[in-house]
Jmol script that loads the backbone (N, CA, C; Angstrom):
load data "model"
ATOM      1  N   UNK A   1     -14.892 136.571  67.859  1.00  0.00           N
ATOM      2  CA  UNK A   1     -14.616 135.855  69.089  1.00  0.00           C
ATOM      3  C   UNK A   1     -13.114 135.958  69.359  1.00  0.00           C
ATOM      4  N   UNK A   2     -13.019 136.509  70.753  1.00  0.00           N
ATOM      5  CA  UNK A   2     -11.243 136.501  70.724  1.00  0.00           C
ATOM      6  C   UNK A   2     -10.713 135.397  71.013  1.00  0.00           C
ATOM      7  N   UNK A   3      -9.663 135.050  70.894  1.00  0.00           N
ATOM      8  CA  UNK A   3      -8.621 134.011  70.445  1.00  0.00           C
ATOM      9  C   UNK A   3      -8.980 133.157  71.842  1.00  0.00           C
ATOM     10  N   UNK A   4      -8.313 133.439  73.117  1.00  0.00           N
ATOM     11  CA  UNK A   4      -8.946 132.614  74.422  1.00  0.00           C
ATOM     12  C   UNK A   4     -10.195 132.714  74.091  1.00  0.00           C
ATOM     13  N   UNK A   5     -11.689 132.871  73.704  1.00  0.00           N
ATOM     14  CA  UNK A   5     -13.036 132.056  73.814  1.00  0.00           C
ATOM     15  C   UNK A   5     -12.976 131.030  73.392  1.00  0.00           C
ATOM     16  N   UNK A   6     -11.598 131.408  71.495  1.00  0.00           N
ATOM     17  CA  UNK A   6     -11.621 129.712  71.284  1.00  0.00           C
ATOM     18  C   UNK A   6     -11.419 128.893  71.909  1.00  0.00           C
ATOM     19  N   UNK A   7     -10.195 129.075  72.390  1.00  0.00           N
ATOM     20  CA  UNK A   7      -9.123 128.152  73.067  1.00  0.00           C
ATOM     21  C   UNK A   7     -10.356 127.298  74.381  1.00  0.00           C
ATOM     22  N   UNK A   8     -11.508 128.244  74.834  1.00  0.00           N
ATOM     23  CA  UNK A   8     -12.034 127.555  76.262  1.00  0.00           C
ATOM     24  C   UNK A   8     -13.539 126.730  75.259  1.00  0.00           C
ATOM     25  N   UNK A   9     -13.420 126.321  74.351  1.00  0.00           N
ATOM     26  CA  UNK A   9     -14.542 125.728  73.725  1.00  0.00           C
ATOM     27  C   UNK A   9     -14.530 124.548  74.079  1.00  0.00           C
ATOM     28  N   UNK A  10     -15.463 123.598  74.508  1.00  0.00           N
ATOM     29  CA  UNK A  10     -15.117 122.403  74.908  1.00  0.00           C
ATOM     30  C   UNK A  10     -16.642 121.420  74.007  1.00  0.00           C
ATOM     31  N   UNK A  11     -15.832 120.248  74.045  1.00  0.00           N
ATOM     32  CA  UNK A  11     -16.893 119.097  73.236  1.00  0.00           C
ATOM     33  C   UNK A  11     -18.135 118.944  74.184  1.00  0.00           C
ATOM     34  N   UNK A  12     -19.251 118.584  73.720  1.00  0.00           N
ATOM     35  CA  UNK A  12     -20.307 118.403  74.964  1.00  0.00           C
ATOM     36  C   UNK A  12     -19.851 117.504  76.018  1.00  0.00           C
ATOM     37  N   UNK A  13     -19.549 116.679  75.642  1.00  0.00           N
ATOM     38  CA  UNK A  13     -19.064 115.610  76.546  1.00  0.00           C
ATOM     39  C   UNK A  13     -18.211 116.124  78.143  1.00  0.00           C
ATOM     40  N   UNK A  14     -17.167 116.862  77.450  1.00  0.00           N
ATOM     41  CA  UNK A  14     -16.038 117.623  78.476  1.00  0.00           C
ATOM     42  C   UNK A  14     -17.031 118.612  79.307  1.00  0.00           C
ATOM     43  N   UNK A  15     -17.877 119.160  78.813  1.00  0.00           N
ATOM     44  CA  UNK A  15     -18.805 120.322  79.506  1.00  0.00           C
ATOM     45  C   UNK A  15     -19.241 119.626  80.710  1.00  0.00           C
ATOM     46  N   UNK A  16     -20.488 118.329  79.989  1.00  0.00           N
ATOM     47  CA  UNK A  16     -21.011 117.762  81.048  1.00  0.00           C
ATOM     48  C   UNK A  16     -20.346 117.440  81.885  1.00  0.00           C
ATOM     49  N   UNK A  17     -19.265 116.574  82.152  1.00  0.00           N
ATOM     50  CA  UNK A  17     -18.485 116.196  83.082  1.00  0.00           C
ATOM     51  C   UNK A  17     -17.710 117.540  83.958  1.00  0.00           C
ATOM     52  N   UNK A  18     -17.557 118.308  83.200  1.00  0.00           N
ATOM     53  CA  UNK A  18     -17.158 118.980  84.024  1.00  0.00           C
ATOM     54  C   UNK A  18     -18.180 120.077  84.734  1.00  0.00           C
ATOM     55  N   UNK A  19     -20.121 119.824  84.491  1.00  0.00           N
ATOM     56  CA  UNK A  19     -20.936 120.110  84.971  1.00  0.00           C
ATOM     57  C   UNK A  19     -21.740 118.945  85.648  1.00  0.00           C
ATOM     58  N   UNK A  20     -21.217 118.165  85.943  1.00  0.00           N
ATOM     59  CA  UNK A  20     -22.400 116.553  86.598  1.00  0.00           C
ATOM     60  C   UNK A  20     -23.215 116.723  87.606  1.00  0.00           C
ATOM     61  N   UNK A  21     -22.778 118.074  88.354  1.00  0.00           N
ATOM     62  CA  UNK A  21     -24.042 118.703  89.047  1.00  0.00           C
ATOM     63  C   UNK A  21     -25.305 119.317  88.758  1.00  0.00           C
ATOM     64  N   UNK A  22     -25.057 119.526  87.801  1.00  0.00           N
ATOM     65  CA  UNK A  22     -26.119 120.489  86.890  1.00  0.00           C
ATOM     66  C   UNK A  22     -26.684 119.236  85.890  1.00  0.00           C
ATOM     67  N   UNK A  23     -25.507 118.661  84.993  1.00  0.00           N
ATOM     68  CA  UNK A  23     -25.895 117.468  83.563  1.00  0.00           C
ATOM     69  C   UNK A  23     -25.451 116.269  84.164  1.00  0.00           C
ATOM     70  N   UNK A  24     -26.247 115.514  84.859  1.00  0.00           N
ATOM     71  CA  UNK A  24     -25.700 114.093  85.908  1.00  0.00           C
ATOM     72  C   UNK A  24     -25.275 112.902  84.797  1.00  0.00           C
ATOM     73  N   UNK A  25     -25.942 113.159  83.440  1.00  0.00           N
ATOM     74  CA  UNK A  25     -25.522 112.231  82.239  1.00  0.00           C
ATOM     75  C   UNK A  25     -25.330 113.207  81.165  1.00  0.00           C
ATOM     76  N   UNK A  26     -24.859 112.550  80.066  1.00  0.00           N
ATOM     77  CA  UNK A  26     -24.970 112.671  78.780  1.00  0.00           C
ATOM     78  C   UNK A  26     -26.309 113.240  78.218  1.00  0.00           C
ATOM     79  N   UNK A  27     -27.156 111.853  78.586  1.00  0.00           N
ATOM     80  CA  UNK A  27     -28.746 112.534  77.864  1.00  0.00           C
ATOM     81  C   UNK A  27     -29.196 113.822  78.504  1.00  0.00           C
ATOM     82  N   UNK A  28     -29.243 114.120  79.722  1.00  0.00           N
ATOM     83  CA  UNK A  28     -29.273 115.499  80.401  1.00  0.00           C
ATOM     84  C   UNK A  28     -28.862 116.661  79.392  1.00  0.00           C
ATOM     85  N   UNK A  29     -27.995 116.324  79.349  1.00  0.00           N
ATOM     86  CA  UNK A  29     -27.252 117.873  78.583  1.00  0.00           C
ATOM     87  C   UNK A  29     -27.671 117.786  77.249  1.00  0.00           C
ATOM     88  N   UNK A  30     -27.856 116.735  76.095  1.00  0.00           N
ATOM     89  CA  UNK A  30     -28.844 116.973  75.039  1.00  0.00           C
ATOM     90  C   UNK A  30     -30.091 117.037  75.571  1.00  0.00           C
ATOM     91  N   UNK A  31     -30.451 116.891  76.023  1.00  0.00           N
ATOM     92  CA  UNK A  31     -32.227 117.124  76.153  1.00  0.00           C
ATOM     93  C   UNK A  31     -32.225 118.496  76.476  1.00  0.00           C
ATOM     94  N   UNK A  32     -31.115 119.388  77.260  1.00  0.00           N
ATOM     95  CA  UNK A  32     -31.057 120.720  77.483  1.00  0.00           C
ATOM     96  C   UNK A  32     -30.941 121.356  76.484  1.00  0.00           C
ATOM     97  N   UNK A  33     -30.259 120.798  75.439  1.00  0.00           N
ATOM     98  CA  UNK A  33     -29.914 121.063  74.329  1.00  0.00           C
ATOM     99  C   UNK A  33     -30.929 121.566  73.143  1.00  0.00           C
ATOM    100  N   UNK A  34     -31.591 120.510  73.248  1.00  0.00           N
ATOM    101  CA  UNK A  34     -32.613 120.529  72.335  1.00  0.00           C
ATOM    102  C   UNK A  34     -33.874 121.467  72.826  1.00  0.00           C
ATOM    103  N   UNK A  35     -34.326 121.497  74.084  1.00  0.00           N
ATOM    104  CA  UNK A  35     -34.806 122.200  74.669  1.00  0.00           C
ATOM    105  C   UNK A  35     -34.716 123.576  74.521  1.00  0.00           C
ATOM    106  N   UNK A  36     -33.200 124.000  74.338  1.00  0.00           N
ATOM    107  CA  UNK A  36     -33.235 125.168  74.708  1.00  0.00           C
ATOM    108  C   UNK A  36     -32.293 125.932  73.478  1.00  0.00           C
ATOM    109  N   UNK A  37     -32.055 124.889  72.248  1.00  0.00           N
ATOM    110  CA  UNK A  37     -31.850 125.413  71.113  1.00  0.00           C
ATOM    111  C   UNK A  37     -31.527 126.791  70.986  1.00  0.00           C
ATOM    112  N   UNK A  38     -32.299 127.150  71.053  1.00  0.00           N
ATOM    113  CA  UNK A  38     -32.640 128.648  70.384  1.00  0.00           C
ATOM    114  C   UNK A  38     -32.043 129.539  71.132  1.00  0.00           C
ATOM    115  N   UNK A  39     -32.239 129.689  72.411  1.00  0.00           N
ATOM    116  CA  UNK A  39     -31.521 130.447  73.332  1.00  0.00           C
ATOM    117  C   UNK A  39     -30.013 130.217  73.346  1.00  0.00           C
ATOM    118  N   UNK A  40     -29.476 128.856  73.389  1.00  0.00           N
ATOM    119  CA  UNK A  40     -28.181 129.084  72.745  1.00  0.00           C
ATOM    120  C   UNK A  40     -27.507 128.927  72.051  1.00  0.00           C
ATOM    121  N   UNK A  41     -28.391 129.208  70.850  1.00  0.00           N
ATOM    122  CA  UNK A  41     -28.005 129.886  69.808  1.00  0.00           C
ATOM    123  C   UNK A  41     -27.418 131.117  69.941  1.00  0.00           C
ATOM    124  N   UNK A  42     -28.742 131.981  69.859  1.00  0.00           N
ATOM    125  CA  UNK A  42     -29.163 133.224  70.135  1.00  0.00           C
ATOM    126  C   UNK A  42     -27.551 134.165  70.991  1.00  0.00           C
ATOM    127  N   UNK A  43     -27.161 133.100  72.336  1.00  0.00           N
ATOM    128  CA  UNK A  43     -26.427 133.394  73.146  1.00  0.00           C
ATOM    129  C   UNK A  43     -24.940 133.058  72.996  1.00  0.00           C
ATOM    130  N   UNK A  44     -24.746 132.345  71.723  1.00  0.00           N
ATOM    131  CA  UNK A  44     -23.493 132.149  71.536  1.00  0.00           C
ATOM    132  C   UNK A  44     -23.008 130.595  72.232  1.00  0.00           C
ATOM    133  N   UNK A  45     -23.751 130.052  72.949  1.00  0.00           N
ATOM    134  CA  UNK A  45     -23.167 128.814  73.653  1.00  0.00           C
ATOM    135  C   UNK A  45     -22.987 127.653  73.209  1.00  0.00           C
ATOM    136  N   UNK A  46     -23.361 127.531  71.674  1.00  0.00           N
ATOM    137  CA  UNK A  46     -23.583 126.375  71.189  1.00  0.00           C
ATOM    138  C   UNK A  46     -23.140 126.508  69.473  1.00  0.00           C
ATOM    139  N   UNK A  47     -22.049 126.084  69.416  1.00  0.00           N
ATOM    140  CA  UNK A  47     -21.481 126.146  67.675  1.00  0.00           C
ATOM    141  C   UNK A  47     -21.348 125.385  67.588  1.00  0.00           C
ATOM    142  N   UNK A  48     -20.864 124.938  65.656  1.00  0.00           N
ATOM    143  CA  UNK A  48     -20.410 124.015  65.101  1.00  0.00           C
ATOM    144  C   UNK A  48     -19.080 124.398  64.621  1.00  0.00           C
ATOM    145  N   UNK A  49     -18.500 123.392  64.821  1.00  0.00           N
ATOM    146  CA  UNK A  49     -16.991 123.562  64.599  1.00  0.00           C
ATOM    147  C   UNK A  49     -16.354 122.010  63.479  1.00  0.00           C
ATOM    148  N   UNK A  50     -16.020 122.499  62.846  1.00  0.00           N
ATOM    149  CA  UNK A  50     -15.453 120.928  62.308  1.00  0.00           C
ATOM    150  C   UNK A  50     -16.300 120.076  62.288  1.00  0.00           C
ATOM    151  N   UNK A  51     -17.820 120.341  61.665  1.00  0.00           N
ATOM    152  CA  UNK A  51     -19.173 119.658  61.850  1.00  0.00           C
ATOM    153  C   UNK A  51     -19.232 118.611  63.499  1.00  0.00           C
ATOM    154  N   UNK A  52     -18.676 119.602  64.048  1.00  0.00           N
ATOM    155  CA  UNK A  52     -19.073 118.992  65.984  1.00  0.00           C
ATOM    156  C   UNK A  52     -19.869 119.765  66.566  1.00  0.00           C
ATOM    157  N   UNK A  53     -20.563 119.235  67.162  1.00  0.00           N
ATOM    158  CA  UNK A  53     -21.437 120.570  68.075  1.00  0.00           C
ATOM    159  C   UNK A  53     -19.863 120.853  69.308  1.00  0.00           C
ATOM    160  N   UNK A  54     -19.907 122.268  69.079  1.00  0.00           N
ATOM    161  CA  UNK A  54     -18.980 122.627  71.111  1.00  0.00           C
ATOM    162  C   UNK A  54     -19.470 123.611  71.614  1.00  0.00           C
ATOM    163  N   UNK A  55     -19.523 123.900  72.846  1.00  0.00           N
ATOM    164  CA  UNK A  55     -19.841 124.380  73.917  1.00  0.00           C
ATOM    165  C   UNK A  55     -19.162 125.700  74.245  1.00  0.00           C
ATOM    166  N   UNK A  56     -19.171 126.881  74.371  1.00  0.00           N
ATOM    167  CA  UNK A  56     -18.923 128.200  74.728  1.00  0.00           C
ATOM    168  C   UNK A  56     -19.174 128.160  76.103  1.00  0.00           C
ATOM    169  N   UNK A  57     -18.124 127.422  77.171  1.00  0.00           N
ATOM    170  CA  UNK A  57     -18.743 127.448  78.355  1.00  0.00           C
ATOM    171  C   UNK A  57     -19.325 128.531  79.325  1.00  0.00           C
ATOM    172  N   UNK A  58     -18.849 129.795  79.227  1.00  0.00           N
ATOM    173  CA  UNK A  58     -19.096 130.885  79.759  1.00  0.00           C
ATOM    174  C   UNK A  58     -20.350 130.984  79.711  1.00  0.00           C
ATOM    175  N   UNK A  59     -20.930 131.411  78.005  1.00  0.00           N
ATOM    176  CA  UNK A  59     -22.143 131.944  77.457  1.00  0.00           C
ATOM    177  C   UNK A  59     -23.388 130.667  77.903  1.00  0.00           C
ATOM    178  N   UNK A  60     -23.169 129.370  77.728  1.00  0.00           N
ATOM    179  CA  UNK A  60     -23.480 128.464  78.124  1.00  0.00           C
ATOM    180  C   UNK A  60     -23.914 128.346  79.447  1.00  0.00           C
ATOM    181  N   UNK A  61     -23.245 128.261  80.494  1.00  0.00           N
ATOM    182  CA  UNK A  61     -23.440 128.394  81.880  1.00  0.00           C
ATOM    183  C   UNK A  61     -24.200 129.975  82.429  1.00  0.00           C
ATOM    184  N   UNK A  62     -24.175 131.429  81.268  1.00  0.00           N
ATOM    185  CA  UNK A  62     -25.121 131.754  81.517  1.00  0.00           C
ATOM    186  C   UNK A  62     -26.605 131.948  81.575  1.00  0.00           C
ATOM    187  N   UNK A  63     -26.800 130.754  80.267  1.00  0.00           N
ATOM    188  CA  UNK A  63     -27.976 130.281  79.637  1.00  0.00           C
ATOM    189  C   UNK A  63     -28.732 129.469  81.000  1.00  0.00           C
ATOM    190  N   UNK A  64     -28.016 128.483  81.369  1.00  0.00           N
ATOM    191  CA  UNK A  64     -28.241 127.195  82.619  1.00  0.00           C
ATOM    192  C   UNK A  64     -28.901 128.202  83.460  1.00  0.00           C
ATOM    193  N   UNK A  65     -27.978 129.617  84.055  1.00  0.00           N
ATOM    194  CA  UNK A  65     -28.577 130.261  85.163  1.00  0.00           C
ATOM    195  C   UNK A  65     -29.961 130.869  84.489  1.00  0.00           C
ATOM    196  N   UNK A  66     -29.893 131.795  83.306  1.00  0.00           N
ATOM    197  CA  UNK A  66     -31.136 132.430  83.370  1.00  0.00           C
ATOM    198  C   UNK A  66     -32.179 131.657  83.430  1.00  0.00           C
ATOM    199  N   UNK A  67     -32.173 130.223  82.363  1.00  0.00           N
ATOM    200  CA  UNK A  67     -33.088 129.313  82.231  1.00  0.00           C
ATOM    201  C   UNK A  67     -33.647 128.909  84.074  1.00  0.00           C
ATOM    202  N   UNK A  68     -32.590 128.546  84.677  1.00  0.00           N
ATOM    203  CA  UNK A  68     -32.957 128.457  86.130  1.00  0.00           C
ATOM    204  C   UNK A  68     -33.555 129.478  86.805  1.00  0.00           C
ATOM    205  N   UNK A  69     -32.945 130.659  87.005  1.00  0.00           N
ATOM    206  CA  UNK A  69     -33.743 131.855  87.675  1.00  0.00           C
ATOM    207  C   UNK A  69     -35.370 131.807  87.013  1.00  0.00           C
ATOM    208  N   UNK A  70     -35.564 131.322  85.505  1.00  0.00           N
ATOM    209  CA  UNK A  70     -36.919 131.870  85.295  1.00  0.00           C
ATOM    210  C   UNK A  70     -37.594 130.773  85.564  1.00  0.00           C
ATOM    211  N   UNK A  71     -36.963 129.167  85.765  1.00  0.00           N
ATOM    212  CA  UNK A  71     -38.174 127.631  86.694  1.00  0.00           C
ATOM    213  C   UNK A  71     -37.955 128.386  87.780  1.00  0.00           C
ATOM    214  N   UNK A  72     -36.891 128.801  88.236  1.00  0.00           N
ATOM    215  CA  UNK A  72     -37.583 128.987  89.700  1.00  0.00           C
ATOM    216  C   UNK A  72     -38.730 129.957  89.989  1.00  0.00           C
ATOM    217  N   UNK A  73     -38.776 131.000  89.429  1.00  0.00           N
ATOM    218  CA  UNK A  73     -39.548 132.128  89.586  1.00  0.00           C
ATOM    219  C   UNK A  73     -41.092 131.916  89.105  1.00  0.00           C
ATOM    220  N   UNK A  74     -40.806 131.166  88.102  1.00  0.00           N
ATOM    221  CA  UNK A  74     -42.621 130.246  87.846  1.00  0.00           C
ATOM    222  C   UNK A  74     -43.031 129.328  88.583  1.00  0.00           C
ATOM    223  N   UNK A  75     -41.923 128.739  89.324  1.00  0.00           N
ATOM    224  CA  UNK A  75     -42.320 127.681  90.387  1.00  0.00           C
ATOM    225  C   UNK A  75     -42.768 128.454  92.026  1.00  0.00           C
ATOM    226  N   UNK A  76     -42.836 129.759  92.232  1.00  0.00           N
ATOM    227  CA  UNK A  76     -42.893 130.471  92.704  1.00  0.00           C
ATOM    228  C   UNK A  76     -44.258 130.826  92.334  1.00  0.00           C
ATOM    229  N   UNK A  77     -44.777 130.636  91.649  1.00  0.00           N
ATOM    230  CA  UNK A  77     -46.042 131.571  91.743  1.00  0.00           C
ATOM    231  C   UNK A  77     -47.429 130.599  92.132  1.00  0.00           C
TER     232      UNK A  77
END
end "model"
wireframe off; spacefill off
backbone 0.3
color backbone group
């Protein structure tokens, strides 16, 4: 990971707020969390750091979209 990905890692907390359109609370963004585990994992959006969960906002916010493009596209059929 290069040096700025670290630097843009943020606590869940800072994410949500700075997503309240998308995570309107706290519980929002764990329940996404837990939900969607695996994928960001998988995607890099979700580490432990200093036994904290933080946020890879980039990789993260591309998780939010794909996860979205594919409700919408089942909600579509």
């Amino acid at each position: 990971m290069a040096a700025n990905a670290v630097l843009a890692l943020m606590p869940m907390l800072d994410y949500q707020q700075s997503r309240a359109q998308v995570f309107p609370s706290e519980e929002s963004l764990r329940w996404f969390v837990r939900a969607r585990r695996s994928e960001l994992l998988d995607a890099g959006a979700l580490l432990m750091v200093a036994g904290r969960k933080v946020i890879s906002p980039e990789e993260f916010d591309a998780v939010v979209l794909d996860v979205g493009r594919r409700t919408a596209a089942r909600s579509q059929r």
